[in-house]
C-alpha positions in Angstrom: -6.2 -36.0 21.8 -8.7 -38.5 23.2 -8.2 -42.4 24.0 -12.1 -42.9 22.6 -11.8 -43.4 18.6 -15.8 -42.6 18.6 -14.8 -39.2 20.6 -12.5 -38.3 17.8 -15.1 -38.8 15.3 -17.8 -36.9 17.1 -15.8 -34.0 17.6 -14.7 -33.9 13.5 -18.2 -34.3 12.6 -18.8 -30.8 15.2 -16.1 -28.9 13.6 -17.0 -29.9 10.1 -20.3 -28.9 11.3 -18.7 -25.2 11.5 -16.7 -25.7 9.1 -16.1 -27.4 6.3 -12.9 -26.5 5.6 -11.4 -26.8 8.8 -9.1 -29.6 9.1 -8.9 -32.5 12.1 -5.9 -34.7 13.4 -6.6 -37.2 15.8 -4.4 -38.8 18.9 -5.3 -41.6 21.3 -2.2 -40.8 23.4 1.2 -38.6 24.0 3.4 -40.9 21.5 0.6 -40.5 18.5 -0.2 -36.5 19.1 4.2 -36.0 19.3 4.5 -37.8 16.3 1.6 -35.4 14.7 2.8 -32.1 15.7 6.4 -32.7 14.5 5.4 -32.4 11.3 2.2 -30.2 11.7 1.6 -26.9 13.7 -2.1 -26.4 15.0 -4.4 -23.8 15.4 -6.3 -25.6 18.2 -5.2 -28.9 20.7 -8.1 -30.4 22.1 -6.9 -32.6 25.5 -8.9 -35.4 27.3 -8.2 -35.2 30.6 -8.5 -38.8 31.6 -6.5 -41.1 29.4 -4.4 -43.7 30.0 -0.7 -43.4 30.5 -0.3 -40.1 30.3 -3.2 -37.8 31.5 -4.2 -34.7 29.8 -2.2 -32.2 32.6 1.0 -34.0 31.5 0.2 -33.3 27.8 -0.6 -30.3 27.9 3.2 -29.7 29.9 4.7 -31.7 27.2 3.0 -29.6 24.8 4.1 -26.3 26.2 7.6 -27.3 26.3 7.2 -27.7 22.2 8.8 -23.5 21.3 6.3 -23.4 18.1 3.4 -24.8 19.9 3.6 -22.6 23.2 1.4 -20.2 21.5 -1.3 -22.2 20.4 -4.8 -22.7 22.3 -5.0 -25.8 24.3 -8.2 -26.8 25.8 -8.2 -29.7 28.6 -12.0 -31.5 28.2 -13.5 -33.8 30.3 -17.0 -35.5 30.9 -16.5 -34.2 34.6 -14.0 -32.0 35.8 -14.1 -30.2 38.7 -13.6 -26.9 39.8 -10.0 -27.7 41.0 -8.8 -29.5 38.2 -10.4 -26.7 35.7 -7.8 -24.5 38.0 -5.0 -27.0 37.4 -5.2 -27.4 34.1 -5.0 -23.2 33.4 -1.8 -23.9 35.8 0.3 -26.4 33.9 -0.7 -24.4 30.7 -3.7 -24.9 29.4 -6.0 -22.1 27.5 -9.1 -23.1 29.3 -10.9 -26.4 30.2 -14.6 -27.6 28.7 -17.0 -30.2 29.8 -17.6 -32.0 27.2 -21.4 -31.3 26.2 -24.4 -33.8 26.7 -25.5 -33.4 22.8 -24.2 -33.0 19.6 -25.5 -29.3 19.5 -24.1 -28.5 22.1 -20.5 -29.5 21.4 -21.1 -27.9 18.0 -22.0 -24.6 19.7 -19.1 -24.8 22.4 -16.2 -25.2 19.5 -17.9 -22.6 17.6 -17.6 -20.0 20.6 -14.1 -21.4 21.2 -13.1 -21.1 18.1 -14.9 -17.1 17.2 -13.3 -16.6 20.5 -9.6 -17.3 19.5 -10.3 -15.7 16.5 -11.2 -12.3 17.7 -8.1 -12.0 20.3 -5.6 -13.1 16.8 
């Protein structure tokens, strides 16, 4: 769930990148993502932290109150977040938190080790 429709297509090109068959669903706020995971569970929820309306804490609250969803990974990502809201976002519920990467590569390696990662602990 990003606000930034060019985010959402960087971040499909990455995980096609690491896999072709993996599949993407896009969000630019709360109402859009709800309306998605009614009808479809997950294996990953990707979070921007700063969005408009309703910031990527809240989401990720609203997402954990969802019973089939309060397993799945949820990753809070930001350009910039700080030590302190890293720590917040574990709080309200999130799996981890990730800066999003300066390069392409880079966001292609980070989702790969996020995604091996949850694999391994399944």
């Amino acid at each position: 769930m990003d606000d930034d429709n060019d985010e959402h297509e960087i971040f499909q090109s990455a995980l096609q990148r690491i896999d072709e068959t993996l599949t993407f669903n896009a969000a630019t706020n709360w109402h859009e993502a709800s309306g998605i995971l009614e009808h479809y569970q997950p294996d990953f929820i990707f979070v921007d932290l700063n969005m408009p309306k309703m910031d990527g804490f809240s989401c990720v609250i609203e997402i954990r109150k969802i019973t089939p969803l309060k397993d799945i990974p949820v990753y809070i990502y930001s350009t910039g977040i700080s030590e302190r809201d890293g720590k917040k976002a574990i709080t309200v519920g999130a799996t981890n938190y990730i800066v999003k990467p300066a390069s392409f590569l880079d966001l292609c390696k980070t989702l790969k080790k996020i995604l091996q990662d949850e694999s391994s602990e399944s």
